[in-house]
N, C-alpha and C positions, 0 to 999 in steps of 0.2 A: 794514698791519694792525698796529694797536699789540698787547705783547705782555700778557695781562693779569693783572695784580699779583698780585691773591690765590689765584692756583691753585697748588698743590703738584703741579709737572709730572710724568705719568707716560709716559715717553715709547715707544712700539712700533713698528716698523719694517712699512709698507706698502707693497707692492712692484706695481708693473704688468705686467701677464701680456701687456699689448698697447701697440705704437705710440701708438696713437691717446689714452692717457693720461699723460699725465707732471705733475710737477708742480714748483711752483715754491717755493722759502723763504719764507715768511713776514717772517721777520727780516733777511736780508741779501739779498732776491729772485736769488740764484742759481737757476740752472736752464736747460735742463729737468734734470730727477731720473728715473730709473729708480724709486728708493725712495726715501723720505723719511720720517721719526720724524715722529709722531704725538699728542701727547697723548691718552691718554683720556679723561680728563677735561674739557680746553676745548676741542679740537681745533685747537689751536695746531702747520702743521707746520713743520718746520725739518728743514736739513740738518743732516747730522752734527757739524762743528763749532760749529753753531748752538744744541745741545744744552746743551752745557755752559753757553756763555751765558743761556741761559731762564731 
């Protein structure tokens, strides 16, 4: 998923309450994720260090 230009990222941290969801980077496909930041805006997610980059 490319990452997209014009959003000013606002990034929040969503967490899984169960197994059965995890999720994976967007940007560097790490994972699985317990949590993972979130834009709200595009819904762009990324792990933690992936943030900075965005």
């Amino acid at each position: 998923m490319a990452v997209p230009g014009s959003c000013e990222h606002s990034f929040k941290m969503i967490k899984s309450d169960t197994t059965l969801l995890l999720w994976q980077c967007n940007i560097c496909t790490s994972g699985p994720h317990w949590y993972i930041y979130e834009c709200q805006n595009c819904k762009l997610k990324t792990c933690r260090p992936c943030t900075a980059k965005a």
